[in-house]
N, C-alpha and C positions, 0 to 999 in steps of 0.2 A: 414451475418457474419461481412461486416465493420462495421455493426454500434454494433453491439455485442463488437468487439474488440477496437474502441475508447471510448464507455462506461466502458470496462475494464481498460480503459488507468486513465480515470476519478478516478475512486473506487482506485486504488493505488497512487494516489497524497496522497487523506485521510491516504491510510492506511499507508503511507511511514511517513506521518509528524504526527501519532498520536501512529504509535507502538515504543517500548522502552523497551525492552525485556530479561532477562538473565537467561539463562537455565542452569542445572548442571549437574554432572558427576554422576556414581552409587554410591559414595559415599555419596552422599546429596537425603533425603527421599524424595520422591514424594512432600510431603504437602511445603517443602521447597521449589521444585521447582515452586509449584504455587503459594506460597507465592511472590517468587520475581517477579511472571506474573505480578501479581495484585498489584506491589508496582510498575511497570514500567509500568502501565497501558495498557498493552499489549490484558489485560484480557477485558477490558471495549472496548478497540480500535475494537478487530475482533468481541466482539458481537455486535459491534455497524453498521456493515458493512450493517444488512439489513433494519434499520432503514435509513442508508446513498442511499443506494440505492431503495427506496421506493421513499425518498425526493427528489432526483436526476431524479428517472420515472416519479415523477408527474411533475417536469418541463419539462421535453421532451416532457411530452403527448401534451403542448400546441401546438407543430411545427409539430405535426405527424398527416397523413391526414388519415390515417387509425387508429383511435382510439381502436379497437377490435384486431388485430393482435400487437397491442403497448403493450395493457394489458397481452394478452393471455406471448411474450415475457415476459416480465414483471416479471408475475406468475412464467416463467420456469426460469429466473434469481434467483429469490428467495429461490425458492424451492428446487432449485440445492446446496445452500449453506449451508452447514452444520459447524456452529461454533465449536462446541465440536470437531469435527471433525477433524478443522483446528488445535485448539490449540492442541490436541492429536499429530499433525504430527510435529506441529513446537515440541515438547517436545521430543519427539521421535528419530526423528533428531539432537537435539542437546544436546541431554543426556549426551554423553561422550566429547562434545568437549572446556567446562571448567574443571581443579582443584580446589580444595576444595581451595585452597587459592584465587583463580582467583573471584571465588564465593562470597569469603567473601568479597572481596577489592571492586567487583562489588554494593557489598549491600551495602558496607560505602559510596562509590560512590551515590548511587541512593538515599539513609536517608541524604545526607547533604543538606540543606536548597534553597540554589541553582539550585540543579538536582530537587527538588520535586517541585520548583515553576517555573521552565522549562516543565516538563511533567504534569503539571497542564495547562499552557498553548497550550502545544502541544493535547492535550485532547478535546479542543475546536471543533475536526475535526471529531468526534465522534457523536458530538452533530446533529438531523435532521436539525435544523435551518442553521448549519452550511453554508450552496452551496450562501443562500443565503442573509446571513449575508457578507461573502466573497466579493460579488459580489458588496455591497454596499461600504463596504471600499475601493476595485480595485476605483470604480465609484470618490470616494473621494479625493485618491491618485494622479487624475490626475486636479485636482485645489488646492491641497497644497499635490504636491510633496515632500517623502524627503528629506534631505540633502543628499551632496554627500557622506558624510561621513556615512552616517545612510545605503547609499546603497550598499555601497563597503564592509561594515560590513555583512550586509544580505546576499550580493555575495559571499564572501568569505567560508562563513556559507556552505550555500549550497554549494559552490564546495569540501570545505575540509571535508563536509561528505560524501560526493559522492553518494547520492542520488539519482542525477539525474540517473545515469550511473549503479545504482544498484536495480532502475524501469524499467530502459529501458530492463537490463537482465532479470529482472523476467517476463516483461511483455512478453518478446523475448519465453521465454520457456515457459510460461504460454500457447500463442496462437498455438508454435510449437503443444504442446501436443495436442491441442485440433482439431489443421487441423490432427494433427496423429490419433484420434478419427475418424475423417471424410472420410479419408481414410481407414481407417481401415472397414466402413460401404460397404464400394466399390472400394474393391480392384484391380478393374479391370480395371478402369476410370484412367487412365495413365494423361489423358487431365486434369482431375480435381486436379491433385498432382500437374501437374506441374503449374496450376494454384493459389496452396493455395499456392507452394513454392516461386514461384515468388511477390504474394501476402502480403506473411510476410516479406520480405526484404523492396520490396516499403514503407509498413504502418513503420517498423522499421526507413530507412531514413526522411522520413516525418513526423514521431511523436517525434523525438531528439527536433528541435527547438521549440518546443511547448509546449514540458515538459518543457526546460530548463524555460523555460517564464513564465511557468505555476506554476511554483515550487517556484521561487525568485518569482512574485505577493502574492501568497500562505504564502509564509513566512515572507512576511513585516506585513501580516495579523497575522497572529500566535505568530510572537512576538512582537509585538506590544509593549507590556507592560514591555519586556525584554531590560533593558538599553544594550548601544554598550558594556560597561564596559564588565556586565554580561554573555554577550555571545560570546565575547572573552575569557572569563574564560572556560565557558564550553563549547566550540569547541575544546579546548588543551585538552580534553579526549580524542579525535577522531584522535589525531595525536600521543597519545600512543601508544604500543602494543598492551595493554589491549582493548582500544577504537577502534582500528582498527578489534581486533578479534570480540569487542564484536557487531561491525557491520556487518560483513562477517556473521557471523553466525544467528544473527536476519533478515537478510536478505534472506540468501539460505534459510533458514527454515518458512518464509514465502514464497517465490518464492512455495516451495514444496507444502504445504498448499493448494496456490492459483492452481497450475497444478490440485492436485486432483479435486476441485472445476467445473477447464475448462474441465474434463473428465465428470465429472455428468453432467456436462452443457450441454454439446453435445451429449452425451448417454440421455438426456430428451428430447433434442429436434430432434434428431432420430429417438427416440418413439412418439412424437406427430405426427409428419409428417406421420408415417406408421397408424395411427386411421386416420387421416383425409383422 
């Protein structure tokens, strides 16, 4: 289960820095709602998740000494994911909680030239090559570091979208649900609850500074090509009203997403356990 749940930790750095997301109320037709998926690349980010995590397995596979139970996991991570799935709940979810005018302001927001060559950027995190394209630039970074300025900007970035803090919650629920899964299998095992509950708090304190580091490397990567100017500009979305809702809400509505996910996750691999 930890290494289930730090691999989960991984898959939302991606999916935090590549979805970009604005859902509507019943007043705006379905096809508009996934129009704005697919103009905030929301759409391409969660199908890209099992391409991400395919390229993510096969690095692991090289450290793991049991290569057949690496796979067999692997398979049940996969197969447990259902993209249509996801995007149906994050829509679902946040159906009513724009106005038609919230919607529109969102979409002038997303079509001006700045936002779309931001979430082009952010989109890189989508790609398989991705883990380890990343990896070579980190590698980079540390013989021509940036300026101080270049980092206090990236810092700034990530803390005033609160990213860090609103991974760390999903992630926090995503694993609650799925030890609730676990329990739910054996209900009787008092030993083993109070073992997963003690368990998710530990991994919770221990994976903050790791994100945070994980997230600011992540993002000197991702924008890279985003001058300081530019992403001073578009950080003051995020300290809007609008910017702030329209993160609350692409957030819960992934978190949601993701929960369902760590329910099949665990319900597959309940059922392998009982054939073997």
């Amino acid at each position: 289960m930890k290494k289930i749940t730090s691999f989960i930790g991984s898959i939302f750095i991606f999916a935090i820095l590549s979805v970009n997301t604005v859902l509507a109320d019943e007043s705006i037709s379905d096809a508009d709602i996934y129009q704005l998926m697919d103009k905030s690349g929301l759409t391409r980010a969660i199908e890209g998740l099992p391409l991400q995590m395919q390229a993510m397995g096969q690095q692991m596979a090289l450290t793991e000494k049991d290569t057949d139970e690496h796979s067999a996991l692997m398979k049940i991570l996969i197969s447990s994911l259902d993209t249509d799935v996801m995007l149906n709940i994050m829509a679902a979810y946040s159906k009513n909680e724009f106005s038609n005018a919230e919607v529109q302001s969102l979409l002038a927001w997303l079509n001006t030239e700045l936002t779309s060559k931001v979430i082009n950027a952010e989109l890189q995190a989508t790609e398989p090559e991705f883990q380890q394209n990343l990896m070579r630039y980190i590698a980079d970074l540390q013989t021509t570091p940036p300026t101080q300025q270049r980092s206090q900007m990236v810092i700034n970035f990530v803390e005033s979208s609160g990213m860090v803090e609103q991974a760390l919650n999903m992630i926090h629920g995503l694993v609650k649900n799925m030890f609730a899964a676990v329990k739910a299998n054996d209900p009787q095992n008092t030993e083993l609850a109070t073992q997963l509950d003690t368990q998710l708090e530990q991994m919770m304190a221990m994976m903050k500074p790791s994100m945070e580091q994980q997230m600011v490397l992540t993002s000197y990567y991702i924008y890279r090509d985003i001058s300081d100017a530019e992403l001073a500009q578009y950080s003051k979305f995020y300290t809007q009203d609008l910017g702030a809702k329209y993160l609350s809400t692409v957030y819960t509505g992934l978190g949601k997403a993701m929960s369902n996910w760590g329910t099949n996750l665990v319900t597959q691999i309940e059922s392998a356990k009982k054939q073997d």
